[in-house]
C-alpha positions as CSV (number, residue, x, y, z in Angstrom):
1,X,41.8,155.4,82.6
2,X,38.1,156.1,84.0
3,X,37.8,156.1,87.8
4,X,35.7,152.5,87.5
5,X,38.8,151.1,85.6
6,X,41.2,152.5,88.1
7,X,38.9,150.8,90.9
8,X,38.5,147.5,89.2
9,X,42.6,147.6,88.7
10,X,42.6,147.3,92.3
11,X,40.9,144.3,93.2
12,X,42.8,141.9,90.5
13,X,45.5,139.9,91.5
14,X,49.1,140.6,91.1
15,X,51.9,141.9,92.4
16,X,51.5,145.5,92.2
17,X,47.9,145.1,93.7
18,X,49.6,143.2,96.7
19,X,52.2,146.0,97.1
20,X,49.7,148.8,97.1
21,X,47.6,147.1,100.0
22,X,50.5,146.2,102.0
23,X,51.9,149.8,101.9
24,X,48.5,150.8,102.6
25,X,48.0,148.7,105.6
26,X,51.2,150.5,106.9
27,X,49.3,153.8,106.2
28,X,46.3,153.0,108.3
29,X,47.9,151.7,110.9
30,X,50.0,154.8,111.7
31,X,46.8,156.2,111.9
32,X,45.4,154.2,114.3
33,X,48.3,154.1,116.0
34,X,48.1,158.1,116.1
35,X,44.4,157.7,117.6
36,X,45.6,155.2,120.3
37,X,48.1,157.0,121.8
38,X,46.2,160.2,122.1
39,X,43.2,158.2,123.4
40,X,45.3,155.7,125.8
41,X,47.0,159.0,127.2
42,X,43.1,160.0,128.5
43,X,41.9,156.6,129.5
44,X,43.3,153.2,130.3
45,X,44.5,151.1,127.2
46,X,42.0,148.1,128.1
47,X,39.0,150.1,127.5
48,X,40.7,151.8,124.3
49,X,41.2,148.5,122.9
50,X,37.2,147.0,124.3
51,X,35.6,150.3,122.4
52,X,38.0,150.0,119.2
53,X,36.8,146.0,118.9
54,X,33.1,147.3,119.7
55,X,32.9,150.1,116.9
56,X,34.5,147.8,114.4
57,X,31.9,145.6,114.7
58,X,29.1,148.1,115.0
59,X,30.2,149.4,111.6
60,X,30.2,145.9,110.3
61,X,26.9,144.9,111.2
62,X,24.5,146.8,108.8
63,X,26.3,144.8,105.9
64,X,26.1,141.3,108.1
65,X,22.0,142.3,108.3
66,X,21.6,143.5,104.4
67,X,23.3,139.7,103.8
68,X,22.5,137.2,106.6
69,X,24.4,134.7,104.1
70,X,27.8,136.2,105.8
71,X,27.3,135.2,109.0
72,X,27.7,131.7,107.7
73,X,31.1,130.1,108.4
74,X,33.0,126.7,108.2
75,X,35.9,127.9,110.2
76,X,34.4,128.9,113.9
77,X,37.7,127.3,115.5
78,X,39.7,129.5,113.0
79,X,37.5,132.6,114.2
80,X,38.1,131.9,117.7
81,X,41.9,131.5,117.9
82,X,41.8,134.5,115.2
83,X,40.1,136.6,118.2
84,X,42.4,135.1,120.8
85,X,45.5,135.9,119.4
86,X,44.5,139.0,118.0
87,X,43.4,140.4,121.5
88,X,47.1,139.4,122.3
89,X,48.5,140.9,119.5
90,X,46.7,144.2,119.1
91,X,46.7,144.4,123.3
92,X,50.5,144.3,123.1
93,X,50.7,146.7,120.5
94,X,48.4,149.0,122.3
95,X,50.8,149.0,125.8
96,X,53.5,150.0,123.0
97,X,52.4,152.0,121.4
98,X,51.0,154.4,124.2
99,X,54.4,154.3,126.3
100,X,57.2,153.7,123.4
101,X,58.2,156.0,120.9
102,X,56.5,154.6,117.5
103,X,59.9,154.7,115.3
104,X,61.6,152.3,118.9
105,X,58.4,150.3,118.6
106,X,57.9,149.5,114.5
107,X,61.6,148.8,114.6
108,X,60.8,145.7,117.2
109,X,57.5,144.7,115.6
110,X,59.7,144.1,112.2
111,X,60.3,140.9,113.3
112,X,57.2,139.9,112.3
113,X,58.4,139.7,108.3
114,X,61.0,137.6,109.2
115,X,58.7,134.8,111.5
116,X,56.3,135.5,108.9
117,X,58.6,134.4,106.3
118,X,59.7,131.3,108.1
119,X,56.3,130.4,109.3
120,X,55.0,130.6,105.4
121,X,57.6,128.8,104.4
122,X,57.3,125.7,106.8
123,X,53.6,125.4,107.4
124,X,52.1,127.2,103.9
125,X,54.8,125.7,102.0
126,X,55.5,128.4,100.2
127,X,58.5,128.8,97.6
128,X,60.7,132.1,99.0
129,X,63.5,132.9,95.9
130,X,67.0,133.3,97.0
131,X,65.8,136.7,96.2
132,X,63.4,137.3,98.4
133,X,66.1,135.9,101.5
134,X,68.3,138.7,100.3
135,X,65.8,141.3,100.4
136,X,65.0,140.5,103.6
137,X,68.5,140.3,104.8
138,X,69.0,143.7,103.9
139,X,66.2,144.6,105.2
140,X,66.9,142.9,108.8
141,X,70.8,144.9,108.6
142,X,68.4,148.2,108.1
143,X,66.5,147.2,111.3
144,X,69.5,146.3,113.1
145,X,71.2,150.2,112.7
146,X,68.0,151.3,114.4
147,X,67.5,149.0,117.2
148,X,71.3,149.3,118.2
149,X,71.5,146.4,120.1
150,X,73.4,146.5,123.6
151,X,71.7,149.8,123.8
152,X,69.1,150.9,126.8
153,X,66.9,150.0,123.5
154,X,66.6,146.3,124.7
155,X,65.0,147.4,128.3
156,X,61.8,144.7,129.2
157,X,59.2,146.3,128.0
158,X,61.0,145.8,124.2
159,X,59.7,142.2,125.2
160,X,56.0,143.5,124.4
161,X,56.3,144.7,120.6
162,X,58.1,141.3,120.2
163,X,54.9,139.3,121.7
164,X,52.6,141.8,119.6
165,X,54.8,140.5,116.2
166,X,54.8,136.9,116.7
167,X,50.7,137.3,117.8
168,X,50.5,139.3,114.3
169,X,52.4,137.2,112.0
170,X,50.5,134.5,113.4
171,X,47.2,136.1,112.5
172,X,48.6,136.8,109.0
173,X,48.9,132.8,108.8
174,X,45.0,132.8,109.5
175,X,44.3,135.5,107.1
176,X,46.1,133.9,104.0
177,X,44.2,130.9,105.0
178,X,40.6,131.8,105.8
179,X,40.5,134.4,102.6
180,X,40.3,131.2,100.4
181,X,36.9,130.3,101.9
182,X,35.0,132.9,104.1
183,X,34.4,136.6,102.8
184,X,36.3,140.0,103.9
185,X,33.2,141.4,105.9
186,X,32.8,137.6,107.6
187,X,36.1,137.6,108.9
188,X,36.5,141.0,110.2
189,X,32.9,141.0,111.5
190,X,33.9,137.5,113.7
191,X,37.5,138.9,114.6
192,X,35.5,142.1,116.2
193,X,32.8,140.8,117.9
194,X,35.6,137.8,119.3
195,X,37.9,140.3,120.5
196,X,35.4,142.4,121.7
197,X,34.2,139.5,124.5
198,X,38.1,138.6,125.6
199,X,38.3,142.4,126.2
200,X,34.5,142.3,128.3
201,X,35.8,140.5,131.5
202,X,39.0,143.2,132.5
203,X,37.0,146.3,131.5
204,X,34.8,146.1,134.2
205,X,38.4,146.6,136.0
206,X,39.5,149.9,134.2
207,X,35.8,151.5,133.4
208,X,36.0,154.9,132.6
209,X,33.2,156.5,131.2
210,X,34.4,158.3,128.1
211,X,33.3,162.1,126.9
212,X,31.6,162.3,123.2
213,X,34.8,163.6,121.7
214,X,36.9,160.6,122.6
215,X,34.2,158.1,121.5
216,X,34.1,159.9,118.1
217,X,38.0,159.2,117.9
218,X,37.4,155.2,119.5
219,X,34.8,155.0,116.4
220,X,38.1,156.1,113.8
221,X,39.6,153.8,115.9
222,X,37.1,150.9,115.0
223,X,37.1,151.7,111.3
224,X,41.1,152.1,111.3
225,X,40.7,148.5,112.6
226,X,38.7,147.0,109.8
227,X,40.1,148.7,107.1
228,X,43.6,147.2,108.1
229,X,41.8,144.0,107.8
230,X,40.4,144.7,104.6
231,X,44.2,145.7,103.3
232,X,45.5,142.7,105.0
233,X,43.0,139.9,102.9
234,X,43.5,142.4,99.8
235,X,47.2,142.3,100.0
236,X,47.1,138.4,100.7
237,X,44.6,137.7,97.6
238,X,46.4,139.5,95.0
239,X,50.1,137.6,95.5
240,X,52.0,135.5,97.5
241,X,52.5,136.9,101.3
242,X,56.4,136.2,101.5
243,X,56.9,138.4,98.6
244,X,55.1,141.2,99.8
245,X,57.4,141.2,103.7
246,X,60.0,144.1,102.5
247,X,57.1,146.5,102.0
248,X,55.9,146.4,105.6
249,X,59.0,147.8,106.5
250,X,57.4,151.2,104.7
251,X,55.6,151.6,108.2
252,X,59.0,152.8,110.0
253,X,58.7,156.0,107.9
254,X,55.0,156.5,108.1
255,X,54.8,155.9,111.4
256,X,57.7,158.6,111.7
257,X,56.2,160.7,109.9
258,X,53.3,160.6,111.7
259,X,54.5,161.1,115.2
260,X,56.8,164.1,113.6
261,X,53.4,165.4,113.0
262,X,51.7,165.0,115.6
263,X,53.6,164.7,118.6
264,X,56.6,166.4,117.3
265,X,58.8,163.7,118.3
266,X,61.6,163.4,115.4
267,X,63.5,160.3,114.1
268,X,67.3,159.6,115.2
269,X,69.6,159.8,112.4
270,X,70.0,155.6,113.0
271,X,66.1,155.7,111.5
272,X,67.2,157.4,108.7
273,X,70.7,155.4,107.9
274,X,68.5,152.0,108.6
275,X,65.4,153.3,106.7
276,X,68.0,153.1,103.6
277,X,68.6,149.9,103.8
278,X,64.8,149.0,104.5
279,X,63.6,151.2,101.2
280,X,66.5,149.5,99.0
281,X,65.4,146.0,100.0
282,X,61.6,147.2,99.0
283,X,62.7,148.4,95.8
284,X,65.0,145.8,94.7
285,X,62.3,142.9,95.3
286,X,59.9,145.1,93.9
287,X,61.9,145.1,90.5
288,X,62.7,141.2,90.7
289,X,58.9,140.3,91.3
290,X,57.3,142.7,88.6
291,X,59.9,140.9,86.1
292,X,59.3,137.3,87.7
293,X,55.7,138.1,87.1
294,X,55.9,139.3,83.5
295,X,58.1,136.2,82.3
296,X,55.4,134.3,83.8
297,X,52.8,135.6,81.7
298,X,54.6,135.5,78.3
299,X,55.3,131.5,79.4
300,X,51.4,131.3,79.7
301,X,50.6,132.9,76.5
């Protein structure tokens, strides 16, 4: 298969296409997640997040400009509770990330799949297969070995990953929404420059100014940003959302791998036991939709 084959193979809808972009927003998102602690350890997390908002929509721009026709939108209110939330959101998972270890804090923020789920089934009236309950059963027994609950685990500031996943699967409600009528650059260009200005306001209260190295890693910040965007209405064009919920538990082991890495913080062996159950529920939904969507197509033809 040519490289332009393999490309185009990327952008078509199905299943496999949704998997690959949900696994991948995982993979950015360690990364920035990397980036943010090391820069929220130097400076205070406000001004992280008001330069990360500010560089993702500096890189945006330039295409805005080549094509004034994106700036056009029929969804402003969507854009502006979009920008609200996701200050929330991403805000809360900042404060997280920076003072919580990052296998303690994506074992919280796996909530989010299960509001997600419920929220796409009552308000996007979407189908969810007995199948897809059970995955995410096991899935939620895999999360439960980690968390331990009745553990010092469930101290307050636990509360804040749980705000940041309800903010998020909220925005993923948005995002499977607004995808059907405004474009990928559009969206992330109005999500950056909205949660730029809710950040403006308490930077002026944490101003620090920062050295050239650190804004060179804010900037990989800023493009970590859009590019989980760009995964996020990738993942969400190419299948349903529910089905694609097991895979974003892959980000407990990337994000464990990642802080191995680089802060050499390893994972307890209640990651590992739970990250069993979590990789099983991925891989058995995985099998169930690929055949779902293969007896689908032989109906058609």
């Amino acid at each position: 298969m040519t490289a332009p084959k393999i490309l185009f193979w990327f952008m078509q809808k199905g299943y496999l296409q949704g998997v690959f972009w949900a696994i991948m927003i995982n993979v950015v998102s360690a990364g920035n997640d990397t980036i943010t602690r090391y820069t929220g350890l130097q400076m205070h997390w406000v001004q992280v997040l008001f330069f990360r908002y500010l560089f993702g929509m500096l890189l945006v721009l330039p295409f805005m400009i080549k094509d004034t026709s994106l700036f056009k939108t029929t969804q402003i209110s969507g854009h502006v509770l979009r920008a609200i939330i996701g200050t929330i959101g991403i805000g809360a998972c900042c404060f997280s990330v920076i003072h919580m270890p990052f296998s303690e804090n994506e074992t919280i923020m796996f909530t989010q799949p299960f509001i997600f789920l419920i929220l796409a089934y009552f308000l996007l009236k979407e189908h969810v297969t007995k199948h897809r309950w059970f995955a995410t059963i096991i899935g939620f027994l895999g999360l439960l070995i980690v968390i331990r609950p009745g553990t010092e685990m469930f101290r307050w500031i636990a509360v804040v990953p749980l705000i940041s996943a309800l903010s998020f699967a909220l925005l993923d409600m948005f995002a499977t929404r607004m995808v059907k009528t405004d474009r990928d650059v559009t969206l992330i260009f109005y999500f950056a420059v909205g949660t730029m200005l809710c950040t403006t306001v308490p930077l002026f209260f944490f101003w620090q100014t920062p050295t050239v190295h650190q804004l060179l890693w804010l900037a990989c910040l800023g493009l970590g940003g859009n590019l989980i965007q760009v995964c996020i209405y990738r993942a969400f064009s190419a299948t349903e959302a529910s089905g694609l919920m097991p895979f974003r538990y892959t980000s407990l082991l990337i994000a464990s791998i990642a802080e191995f890495i680089f802060f050499g913080i390893t994972p307890t062996t209640n990651v590992l036991i739970g990250a069993i159950f979590i990789i099983t529920s991925a891989i058995y939904i995985a099998t169930y939709e690929k055949r779902r969507e293969v007896q689908k197509e032989l109906r058609a033809a």
